[in-house]
N, C-alpha and C positions, 0 to 999 in steps of 0.2 A: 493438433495436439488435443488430447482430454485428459480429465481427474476424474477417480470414482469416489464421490465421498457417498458413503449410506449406502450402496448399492446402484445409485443412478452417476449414470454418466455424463460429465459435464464439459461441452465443448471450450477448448482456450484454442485463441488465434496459434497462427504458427511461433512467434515468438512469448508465449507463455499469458496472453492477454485474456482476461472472460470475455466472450463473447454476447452471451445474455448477463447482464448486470444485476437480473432480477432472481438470476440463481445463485448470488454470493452468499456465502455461509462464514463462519467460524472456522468451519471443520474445512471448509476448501481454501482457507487463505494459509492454513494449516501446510495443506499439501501445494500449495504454489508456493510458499516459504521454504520448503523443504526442494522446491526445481531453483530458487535465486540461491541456495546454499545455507539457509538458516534453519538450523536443525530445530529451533524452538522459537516458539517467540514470547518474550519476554512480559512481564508489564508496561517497560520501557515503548516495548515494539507495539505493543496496542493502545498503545496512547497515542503514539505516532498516527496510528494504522486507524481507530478512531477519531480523531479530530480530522486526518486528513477527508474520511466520508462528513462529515459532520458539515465540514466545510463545502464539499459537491454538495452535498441535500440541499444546503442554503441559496448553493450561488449558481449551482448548473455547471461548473466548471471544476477543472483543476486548479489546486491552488501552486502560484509560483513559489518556488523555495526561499523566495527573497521576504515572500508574505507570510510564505508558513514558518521563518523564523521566526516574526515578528507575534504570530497566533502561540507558536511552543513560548515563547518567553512571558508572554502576558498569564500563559495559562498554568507552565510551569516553572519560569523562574529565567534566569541568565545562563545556567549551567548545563539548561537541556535547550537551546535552543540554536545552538550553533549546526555549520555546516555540516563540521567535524563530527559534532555527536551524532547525528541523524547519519552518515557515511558509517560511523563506528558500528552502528544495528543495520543499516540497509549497505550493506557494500557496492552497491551501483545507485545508491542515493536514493530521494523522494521520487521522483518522476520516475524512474523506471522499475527500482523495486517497491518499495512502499507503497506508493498508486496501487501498482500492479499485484501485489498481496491483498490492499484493503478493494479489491473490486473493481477501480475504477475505470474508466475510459483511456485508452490510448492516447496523449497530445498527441496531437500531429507532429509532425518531424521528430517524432520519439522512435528508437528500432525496438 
């Protein structure tokens, strides 16, 4: 699989994954938002999509959902940090879309 954002070509794994990490953009989480079915993505969804890199930069890892409720509520409240809300903007959730929009590494045992 690949996206063109700018003109350059950008390889993603066969299931929708960046390959080089070092090529994530704006403009390509854009167009891999628009392969999970999210025709836009929100403020909601870059906060998400933000904190969840913010978190990799820190720690080298993905963050689990149990943790990154605990990261969305500290940072924005009770209201945006449930399951629900994060399934309600990522319809296959944190770990496979979310991650997968803001750039980041495939978990293992993720398809």
């Amino acid at each position: 699989m690949q996206a063109e954002v700018n003109g350059k070509i950008i390889k993603l794994s066969e299931a929708g994954w960046l390959e080089n990490l070092d090529e994530w953009s704006e403009e390509l989480a854009k167009q891999i938002a628009i392969n999970e079915k999210i025709d836009e993505l929100t403020e909601e969804h870059w906060n998400i999509i933000n904190l969840a890199r913010e978190y990799f930069a820190e720690n080298g890892a993905v963050c689990e959902p149990r943790n990154f409720s605990k990261l969305m509520k500290e940072k924005y409240g009770k209201d945006k940090s449930s399951q629900k809300y994060i399934y309600s903007l990522f319809p296959t959730g944190l770990i496979k879309c979310a991650n997968k929009i803001a750039g980041l590494p495939r978990p293992k045992g993720c398809s």
